[in-house]
C-alpha positions as CSV (number, residue, x, y, z in Angstrom):
1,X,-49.0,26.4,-1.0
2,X,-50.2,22.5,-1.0
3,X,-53.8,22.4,-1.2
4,X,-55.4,19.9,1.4
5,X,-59.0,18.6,2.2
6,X,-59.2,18.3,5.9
7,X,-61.6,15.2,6.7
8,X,-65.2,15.7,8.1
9,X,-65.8,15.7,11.4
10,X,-69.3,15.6,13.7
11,X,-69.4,19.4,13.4
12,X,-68.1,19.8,9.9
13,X,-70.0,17.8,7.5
14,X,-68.1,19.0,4.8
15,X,-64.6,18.9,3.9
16,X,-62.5,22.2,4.1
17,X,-60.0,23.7,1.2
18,X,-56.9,24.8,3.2
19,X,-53.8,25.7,1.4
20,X,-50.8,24.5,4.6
21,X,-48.9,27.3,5.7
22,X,-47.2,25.7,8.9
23,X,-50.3,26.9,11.0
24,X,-53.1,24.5,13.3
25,X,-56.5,25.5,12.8
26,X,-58.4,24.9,15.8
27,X,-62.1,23.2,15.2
28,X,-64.7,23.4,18.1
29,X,-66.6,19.8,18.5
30,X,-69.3,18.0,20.7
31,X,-67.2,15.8,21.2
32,X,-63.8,15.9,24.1
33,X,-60.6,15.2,23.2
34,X,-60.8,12.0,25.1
35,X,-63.3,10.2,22.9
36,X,-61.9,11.0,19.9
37,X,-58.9,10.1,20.5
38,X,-60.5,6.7,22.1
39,X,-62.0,6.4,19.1
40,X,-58.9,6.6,16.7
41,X,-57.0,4.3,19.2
42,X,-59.6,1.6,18.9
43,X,-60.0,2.3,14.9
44,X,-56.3,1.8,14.7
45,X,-55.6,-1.5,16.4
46,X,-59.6,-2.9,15.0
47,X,-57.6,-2.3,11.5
48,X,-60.0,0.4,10.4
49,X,-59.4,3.5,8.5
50,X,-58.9,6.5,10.4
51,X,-57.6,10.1,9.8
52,X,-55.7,11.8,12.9
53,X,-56.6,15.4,13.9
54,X,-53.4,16.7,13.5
55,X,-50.9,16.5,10.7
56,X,-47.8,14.7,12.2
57,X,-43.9,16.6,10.5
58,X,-42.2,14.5,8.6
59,X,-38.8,14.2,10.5
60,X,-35.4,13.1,8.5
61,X,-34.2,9.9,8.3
62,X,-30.6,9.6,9.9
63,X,-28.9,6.7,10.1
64,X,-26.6,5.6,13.2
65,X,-22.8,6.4,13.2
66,X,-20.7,3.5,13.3
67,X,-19.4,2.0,16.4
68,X,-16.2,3.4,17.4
69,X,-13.3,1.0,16.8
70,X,-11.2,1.5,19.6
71,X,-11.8,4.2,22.5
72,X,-8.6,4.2,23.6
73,X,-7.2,5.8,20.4
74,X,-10.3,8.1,20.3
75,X,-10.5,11.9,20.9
76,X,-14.1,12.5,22.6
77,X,-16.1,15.3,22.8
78,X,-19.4,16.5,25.2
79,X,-22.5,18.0,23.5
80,X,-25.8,18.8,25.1
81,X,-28.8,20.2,24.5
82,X,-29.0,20.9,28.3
83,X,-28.6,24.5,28.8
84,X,-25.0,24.4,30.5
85,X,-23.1,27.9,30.4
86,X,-20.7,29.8,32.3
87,X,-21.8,32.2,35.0
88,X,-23.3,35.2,33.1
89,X,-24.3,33.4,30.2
90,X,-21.8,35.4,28.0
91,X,-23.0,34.1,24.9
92,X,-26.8,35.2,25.5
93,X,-27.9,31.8,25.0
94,X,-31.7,31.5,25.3
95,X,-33.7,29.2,28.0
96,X,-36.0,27.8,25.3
97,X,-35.8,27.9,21.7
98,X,-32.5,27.8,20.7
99,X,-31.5,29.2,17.6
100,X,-27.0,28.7,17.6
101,X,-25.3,27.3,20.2
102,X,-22.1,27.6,21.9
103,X,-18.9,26.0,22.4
104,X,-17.0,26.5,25.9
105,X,-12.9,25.5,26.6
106,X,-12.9,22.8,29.1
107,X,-8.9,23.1,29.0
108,X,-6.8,21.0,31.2
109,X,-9.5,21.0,33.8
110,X,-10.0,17.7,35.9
111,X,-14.1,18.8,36.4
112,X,-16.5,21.6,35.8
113,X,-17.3,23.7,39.5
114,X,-20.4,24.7,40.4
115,X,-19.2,28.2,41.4
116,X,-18.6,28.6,37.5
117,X,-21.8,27.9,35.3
118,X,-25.3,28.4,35.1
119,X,-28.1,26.9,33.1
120,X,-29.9,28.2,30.9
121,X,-32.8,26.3,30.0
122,X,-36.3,26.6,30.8
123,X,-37.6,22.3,30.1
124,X,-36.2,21.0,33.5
125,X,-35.3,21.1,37.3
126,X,-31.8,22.7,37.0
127,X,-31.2,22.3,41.0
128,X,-29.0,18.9,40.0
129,X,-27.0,20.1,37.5
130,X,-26.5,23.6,39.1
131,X,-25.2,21.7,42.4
132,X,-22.9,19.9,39.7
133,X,-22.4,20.7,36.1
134,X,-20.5,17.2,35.5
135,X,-23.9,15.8,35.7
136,X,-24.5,17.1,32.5
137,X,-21.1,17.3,31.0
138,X,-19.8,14.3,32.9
139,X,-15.4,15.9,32.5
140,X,-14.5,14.3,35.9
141,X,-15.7,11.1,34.3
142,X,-14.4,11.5,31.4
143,X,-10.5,13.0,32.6
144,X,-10.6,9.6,34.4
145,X,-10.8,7.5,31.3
146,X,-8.7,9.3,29.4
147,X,-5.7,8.5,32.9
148,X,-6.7,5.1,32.7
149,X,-6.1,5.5,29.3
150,X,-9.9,3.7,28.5
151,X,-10.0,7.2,25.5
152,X,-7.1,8.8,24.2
153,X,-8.2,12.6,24.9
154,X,-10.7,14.5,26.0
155,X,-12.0,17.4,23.6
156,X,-10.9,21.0,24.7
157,X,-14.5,22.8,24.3
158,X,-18.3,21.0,25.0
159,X,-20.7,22.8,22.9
160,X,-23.8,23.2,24.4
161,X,-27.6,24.6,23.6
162,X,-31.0,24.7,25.1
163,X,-33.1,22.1,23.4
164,X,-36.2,23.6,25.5
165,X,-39.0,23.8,22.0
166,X,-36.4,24.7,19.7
167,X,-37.8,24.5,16.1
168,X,-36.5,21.3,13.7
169,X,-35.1,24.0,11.3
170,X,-32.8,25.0,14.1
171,X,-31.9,21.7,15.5
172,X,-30.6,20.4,12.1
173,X,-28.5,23.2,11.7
174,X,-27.1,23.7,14.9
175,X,-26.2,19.9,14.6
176,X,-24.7,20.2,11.4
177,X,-22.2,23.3,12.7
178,X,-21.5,20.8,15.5
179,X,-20.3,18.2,13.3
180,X,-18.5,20.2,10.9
181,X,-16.7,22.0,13.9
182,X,-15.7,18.3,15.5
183,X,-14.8,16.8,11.8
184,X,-12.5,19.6,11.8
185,X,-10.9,19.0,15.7
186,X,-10.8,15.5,14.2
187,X,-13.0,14.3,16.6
188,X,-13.5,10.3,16.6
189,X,-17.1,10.7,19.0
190,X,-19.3,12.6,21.2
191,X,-21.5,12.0,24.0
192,X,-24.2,14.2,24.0
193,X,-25.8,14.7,26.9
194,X,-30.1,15.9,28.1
195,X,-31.8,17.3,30.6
């Protein structure tokens, strides 16, 4: 593992080997939370050196998609990380902590009916979106635009996950299955939708 020296603190005079395995190590101080972290606010904007308490993960870089050209040639998908899933949940999808997701067939259907999903999700008031799915995968909108002729086509299937404390790991690969599957459906964009 990567050997780091955690800083001093009031209670711990001396630094502390500690080889990072992914874990918090919790530290007892005189001191609340509220007055350190006072204290590293003010050291911060004063310009003075500080060390945070907790060791931030270093996220990817991704940069933005390009803007699409022109809608009205473009085949769109839904995706969110919202929870939504037909009655039963058939695919066991999980409340919180997602690990796959799924990908539902939205057909030639003109809008999603209550009587027919669920959420699963366990981050959010679900009372809005169980009244009315197309608040979270907006097809009734969307069928609209494609009549008017403002997108070419709607995408058959929405793919959906919980995104309830799932783990990076998991994230990044879920969203790269989701990519590879709407590169392959020739997908020109996706709206993806939250809670």
């Amino acid at each position: 593992g990567l050997k780091l020296l955690y800083p001093s603190t009031p209670d711990n005079k001396e630094p502390v080997e500690y080889y990072s395995r992914g874990f918090r190590k919790n530290i007892t101080s005189n001191r609340i939370g509220a007055q350190r972290a006072l204290d590293l606010l003010l050291a911060k904007i004063q310009d003075r050196p500080f060390t945070s308490e907790l060791e931030l993960p270093k996220f990817d870089r991704v940069a933005s998609a390009s803007p699409v050209k022109n809608l009205s040639k473009s085949k769109i998908a839904v995706i969110t990380t919202g929870g939504l899933v037909p009655k039963g949940n058939p695919d066991n999808l999980p409340s919180t902590k997602a690990i796959t997701y799924a990908k539902y067939p939205l057909g030639e259907m003109e809008k999603l009916e209550s009587m027919n999903y669920e959420v699963q999700h366990g981050g959010y008031s679900t009372n809005d979106v169980k009244q009315d799915p197309n608040r979270l995968v907006p097809l009734d909108v969307l069928r609209s635009f494609e009549y008017e002729g403002r997108i070419a086509k709607v995408h058959d299937y929405f793919y959906t996950f919980s995104g309830c404390s799932t783990y990076y790991e998991f994230a990044t690969e879920i969203g790269r299955d989701i990519a590879k599957d709407l590169c392959n459906h020739e997908i020109d964009a996706a709206i993806i939708t939250s809670a």
